[in-house]
C-alpha positions in Angstrom: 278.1 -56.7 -76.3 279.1 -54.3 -73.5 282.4 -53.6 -74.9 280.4 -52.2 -77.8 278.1 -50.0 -75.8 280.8 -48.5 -73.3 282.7 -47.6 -76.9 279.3 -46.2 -78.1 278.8 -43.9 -74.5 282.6 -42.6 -74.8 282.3 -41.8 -78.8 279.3 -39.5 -77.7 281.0 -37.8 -75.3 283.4 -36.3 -78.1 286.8 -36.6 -75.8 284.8 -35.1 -72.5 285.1 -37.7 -69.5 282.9 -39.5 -68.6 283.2 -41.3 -65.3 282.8 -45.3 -64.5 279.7 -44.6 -62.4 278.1 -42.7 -64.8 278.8 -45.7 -67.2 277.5 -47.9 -64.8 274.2 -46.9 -64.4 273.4 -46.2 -68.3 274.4 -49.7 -69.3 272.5 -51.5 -66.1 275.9 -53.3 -64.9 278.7 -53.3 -62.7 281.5 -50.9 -62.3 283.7 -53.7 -62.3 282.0 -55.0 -66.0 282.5 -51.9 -67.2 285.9 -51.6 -66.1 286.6 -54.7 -67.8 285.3 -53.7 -70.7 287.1 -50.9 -70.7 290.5 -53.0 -70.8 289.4 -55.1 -73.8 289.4 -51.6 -75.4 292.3 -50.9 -75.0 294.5 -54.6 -75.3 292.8 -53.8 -79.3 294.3 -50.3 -79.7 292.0 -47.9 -78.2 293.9 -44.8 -76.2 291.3 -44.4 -73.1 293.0 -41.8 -70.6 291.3 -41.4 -67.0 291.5 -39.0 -63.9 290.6 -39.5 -60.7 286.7 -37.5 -59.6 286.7 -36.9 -63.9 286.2 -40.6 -65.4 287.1 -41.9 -68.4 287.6 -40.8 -72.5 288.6 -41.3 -75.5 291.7 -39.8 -76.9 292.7 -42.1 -80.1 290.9 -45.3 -81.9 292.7 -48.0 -84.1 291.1 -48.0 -87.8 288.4 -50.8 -86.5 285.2 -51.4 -87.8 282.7 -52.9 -84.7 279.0 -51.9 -83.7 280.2 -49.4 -81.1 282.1 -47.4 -83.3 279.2 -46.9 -85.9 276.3 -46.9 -83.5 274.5 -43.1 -82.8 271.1 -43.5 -81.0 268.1 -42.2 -82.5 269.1 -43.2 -86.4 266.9 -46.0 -88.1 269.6 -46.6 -90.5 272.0 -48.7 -88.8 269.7 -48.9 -85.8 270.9 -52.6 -86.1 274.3 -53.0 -87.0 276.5 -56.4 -87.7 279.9 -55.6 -88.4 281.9 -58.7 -90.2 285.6 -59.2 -90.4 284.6 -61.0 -94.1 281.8 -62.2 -96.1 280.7 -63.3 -99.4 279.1 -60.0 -100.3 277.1 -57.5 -97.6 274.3 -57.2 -99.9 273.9 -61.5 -99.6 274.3 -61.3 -96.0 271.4 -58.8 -95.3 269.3 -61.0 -97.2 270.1 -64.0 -95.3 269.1 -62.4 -92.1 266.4 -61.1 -93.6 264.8 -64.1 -94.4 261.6 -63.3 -91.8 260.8 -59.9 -90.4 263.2 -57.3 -91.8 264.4 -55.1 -89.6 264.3 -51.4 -90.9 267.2 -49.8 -91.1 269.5 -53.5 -90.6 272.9 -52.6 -91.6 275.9 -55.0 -92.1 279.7 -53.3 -92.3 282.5 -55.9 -93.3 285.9 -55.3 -93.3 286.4 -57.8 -96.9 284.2 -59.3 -99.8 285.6 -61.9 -101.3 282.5 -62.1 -104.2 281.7 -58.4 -104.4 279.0 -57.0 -107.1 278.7 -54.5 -109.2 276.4 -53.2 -111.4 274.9 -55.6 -114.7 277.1 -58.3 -112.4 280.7 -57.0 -112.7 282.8 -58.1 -109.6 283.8 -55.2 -107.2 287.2 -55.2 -105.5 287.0 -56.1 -101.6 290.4 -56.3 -100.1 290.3 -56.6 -96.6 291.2 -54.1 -94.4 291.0 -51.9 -97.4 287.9 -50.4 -98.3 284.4 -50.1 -96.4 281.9 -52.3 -97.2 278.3 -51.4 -96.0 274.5 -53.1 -97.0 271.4 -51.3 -95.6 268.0 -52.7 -95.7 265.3 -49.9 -96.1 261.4 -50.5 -96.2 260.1 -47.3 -97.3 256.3 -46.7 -97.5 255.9 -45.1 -101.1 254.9 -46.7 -104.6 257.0 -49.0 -106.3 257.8 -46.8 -109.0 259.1 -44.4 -106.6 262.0 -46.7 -105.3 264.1 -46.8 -108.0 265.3 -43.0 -107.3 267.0 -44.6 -104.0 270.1 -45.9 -106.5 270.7 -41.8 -107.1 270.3 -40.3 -103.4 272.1 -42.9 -102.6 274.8 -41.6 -104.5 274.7 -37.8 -103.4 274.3 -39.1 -100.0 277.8 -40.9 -100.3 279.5 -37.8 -101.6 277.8 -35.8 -98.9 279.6 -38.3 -96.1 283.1 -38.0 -98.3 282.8 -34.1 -98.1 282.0 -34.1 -94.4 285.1 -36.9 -93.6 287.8 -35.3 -96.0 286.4 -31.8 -96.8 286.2 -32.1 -100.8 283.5 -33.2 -102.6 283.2 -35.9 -104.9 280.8 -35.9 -108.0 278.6 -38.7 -109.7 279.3 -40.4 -113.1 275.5 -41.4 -113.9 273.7 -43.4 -112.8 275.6 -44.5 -109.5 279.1 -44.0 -109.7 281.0 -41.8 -107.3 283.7 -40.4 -108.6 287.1 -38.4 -107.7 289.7 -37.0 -110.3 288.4 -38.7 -112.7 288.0 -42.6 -111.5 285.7 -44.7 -109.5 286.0 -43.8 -105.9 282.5 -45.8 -105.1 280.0 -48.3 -106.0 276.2 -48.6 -105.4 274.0 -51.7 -105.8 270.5 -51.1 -105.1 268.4 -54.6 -105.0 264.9 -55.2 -104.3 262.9 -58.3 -102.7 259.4 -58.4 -103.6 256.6 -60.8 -102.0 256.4 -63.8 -104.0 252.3 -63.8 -104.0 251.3 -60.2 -103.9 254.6 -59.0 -105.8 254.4 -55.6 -103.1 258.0 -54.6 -101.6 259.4 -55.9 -98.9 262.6 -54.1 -98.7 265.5 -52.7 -100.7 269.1 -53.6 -99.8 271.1 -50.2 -100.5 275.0 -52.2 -101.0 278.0 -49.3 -100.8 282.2 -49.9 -101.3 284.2 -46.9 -101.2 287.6 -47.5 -101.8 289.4 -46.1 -98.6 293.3 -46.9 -98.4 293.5 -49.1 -101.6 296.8 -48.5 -103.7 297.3 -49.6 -107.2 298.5 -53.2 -106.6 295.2 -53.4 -104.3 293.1 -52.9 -107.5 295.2 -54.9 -109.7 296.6 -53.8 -113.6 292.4 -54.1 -115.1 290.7 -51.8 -112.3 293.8 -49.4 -111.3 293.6 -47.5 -114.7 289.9 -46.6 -113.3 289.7 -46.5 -109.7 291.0 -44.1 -107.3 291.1 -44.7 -103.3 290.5 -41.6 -100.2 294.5 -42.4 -99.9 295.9 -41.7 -103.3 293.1 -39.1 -103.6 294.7 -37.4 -100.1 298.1 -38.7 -99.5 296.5 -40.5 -96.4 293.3 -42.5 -95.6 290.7 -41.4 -93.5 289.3 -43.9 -90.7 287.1 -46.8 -92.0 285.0 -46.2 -89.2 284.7 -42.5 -89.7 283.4 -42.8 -93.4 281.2 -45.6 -92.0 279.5 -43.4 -89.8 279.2 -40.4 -91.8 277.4 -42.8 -94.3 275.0 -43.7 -91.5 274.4 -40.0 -91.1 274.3 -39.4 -94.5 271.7 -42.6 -95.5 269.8 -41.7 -92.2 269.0 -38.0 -93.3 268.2 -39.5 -97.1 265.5 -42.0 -95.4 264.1 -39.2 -93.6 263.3 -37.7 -97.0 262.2 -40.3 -98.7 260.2 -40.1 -101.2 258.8 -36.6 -100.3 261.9 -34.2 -100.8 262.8 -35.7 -104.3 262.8 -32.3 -105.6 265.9 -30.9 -103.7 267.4 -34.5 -103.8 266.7 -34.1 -107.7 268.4 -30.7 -107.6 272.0 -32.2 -105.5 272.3 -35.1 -108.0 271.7 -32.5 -111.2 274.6 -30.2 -109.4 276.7 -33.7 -108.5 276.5 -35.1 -111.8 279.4 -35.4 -114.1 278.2 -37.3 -116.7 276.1 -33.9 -118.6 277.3 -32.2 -121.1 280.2 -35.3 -121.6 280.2 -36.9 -124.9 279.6 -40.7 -123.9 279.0 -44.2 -125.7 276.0 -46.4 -124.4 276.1 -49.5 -124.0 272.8 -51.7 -125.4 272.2 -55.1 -125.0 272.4 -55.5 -128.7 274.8 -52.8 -129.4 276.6 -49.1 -128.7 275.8 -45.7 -129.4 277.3 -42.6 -129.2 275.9 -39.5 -128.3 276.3 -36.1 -125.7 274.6 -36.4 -122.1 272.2 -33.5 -122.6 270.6 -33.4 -118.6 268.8 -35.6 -115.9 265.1 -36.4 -116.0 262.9 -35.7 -113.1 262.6 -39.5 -112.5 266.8 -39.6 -112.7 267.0 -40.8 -116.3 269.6 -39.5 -118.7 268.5 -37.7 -121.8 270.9 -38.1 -125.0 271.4 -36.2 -128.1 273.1 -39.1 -130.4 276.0 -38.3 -132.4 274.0 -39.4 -135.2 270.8 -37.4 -134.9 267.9 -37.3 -132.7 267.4 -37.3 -128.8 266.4 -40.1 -126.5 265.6 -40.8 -123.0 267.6 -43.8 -121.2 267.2 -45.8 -117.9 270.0 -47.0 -115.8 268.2 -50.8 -116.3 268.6 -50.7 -119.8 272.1 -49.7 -120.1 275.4 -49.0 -119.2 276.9 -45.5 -120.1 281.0 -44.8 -121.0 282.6 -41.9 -121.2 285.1 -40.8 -124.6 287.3 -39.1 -122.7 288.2 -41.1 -119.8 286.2 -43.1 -117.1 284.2 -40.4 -116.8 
């Protein structure tokens, strides 16, 4: 859509003009298109100022979420992006349009979910207008076994785009949960589709909600106790848009590195994590357990000492981890 891409050439320029010929020839149409599109901007909120000889820029945006807002050339995650006033769930959606060839790096961005997921299938809270709401599909070339380490870089790459929109730095509640003062800022859902016949990977759906300018009525009386939003965090919400590409950036740099830099990825979500040294209860299928979060494996595992003697080694399939003291 060219309203898209003249939004993407004046989000590059960084507030430097950028004149209406210049436009022109970059997107392969008219003056008068781009002009055009130019004024659709702005009838949805967008301050564009303009000078004669100068051109055009952009001075202020509306908190929108659209492909020209997120787009950056050059990134293969969100090289693709579909951005979706509502949908069942972003994670569902990227596997309906994935039904064929997958594109790498296919991102979808909607502003609501109205059947969000979680974790072990706990519902996540999708408000619209509220939160950010963002699926990628990845096909890394590296082992099976090597994939499921994407569900923790994920997570330090989420705190990295927090730090880098707000300035402060979230930590991780393991295995996945980002976390700020204490309660759930973010969720991950990593998923994986497999060929039916040869069982070999075809890609993995990375699904993120951050909680952006939800309040306590947003979450309702059973999540508020736990979850924290960017605007009760810091007296006022960022941007959607803004975290949204900063996540891009974030999950971009992470494929980059994937699998080979596990080590310093390894090192990040040891420093991130919140969970060690915490006295938790774990959650089994057939039971709980409480113990004391002793560190993080090299394969992203937790190792426990149990309150009632010995140590063990658990896996974020296999259960579900609480802290004593709080969320956390």
């Amino acid at each position: 859509m060219l309203r898209d891409d003249v939004l993407t050439l004046l989000r590059q320029q960084e507030g430097e003009p950028l004149s209406g010929e210049a436009m022109s020839r970059a997107l392969g149409v008219s003056r008068a298109a781009v002009w055009k599109a130019m004024e659709a901007l702005r009838q949805e909120g967008y301050l564009i100022s303009s000078a004669p000889r100068k051109g055009y820029w952009l001075e202020e945006s509306p908190d929108l979420l659209s492909a020209g807002e997120l787009a950056r050339p050059g990134r293969r995650v969100g090289g693709e992006i579909i951005c979706l006033d509502t949908v069942d769930s972003t994670n569902n959606e990227i596997k309906r349009r994935a039904v064929g060839e997958v594109p790498d790096g296919l991102t979808v961005v909607a502003g609501e979910q109205t059947g969000g997921r979680g974790r072990r299938g706990r519902s996540f809270v999708s408000p619209p207008g509220k939160g950010l709401y963002l699926s990628a599909a990845l096909r890394p070339e590296c082992p099976l076994s090597e994939v499921s380490a994407l569900t923790a870089w994920s997570a330090v790459a989420v705190c990295d785009a927090i730090e880098a929109v707000c300035g402060i730095r979230p930590g991780i509640k393991w295995p996945n949960d980002v976390i700020l003062n204490g309660r759930k800022l973010c969720g991950i859902l990593t998923e994986l589709e497999l060929e039916a016949e040869t069982a070999a990977l075809r890609y993995v759906v990375v699904g993120i909600g951050v909680n952006v300018s939800q309040t306590e009525v947003d979450f309702g009386p059973e999540v508020a106790p736990v979850a924290i939003s960017l605007a009760q965090a810091l007296g006022k919400a960022p941007r959607r848009a803004e975290v949204a590409r900063a996540l891009l950036d974030s999950l971009d740099r992470l494929y980059t590195g994937f699998p080979q830099e596990r080590a310093q990825w390894l090192e990040r979500y040891r420093a991130d994590c919140l969970t060690v040294g915490q006295p938790i209860r774990v959650l089994f299928a057939a039971g709980e357990r409480e113990g004391t979060a002793l560190g993080v494996e090299e394969d992203f595992s937790l190792r426990v000492a149990w309150k009632d003697g010995g140590e063990e080694v658990i896996s974020s399939g296999e259960v579900s981890v609480r802290g004593l003291l709080g969320y956390v």
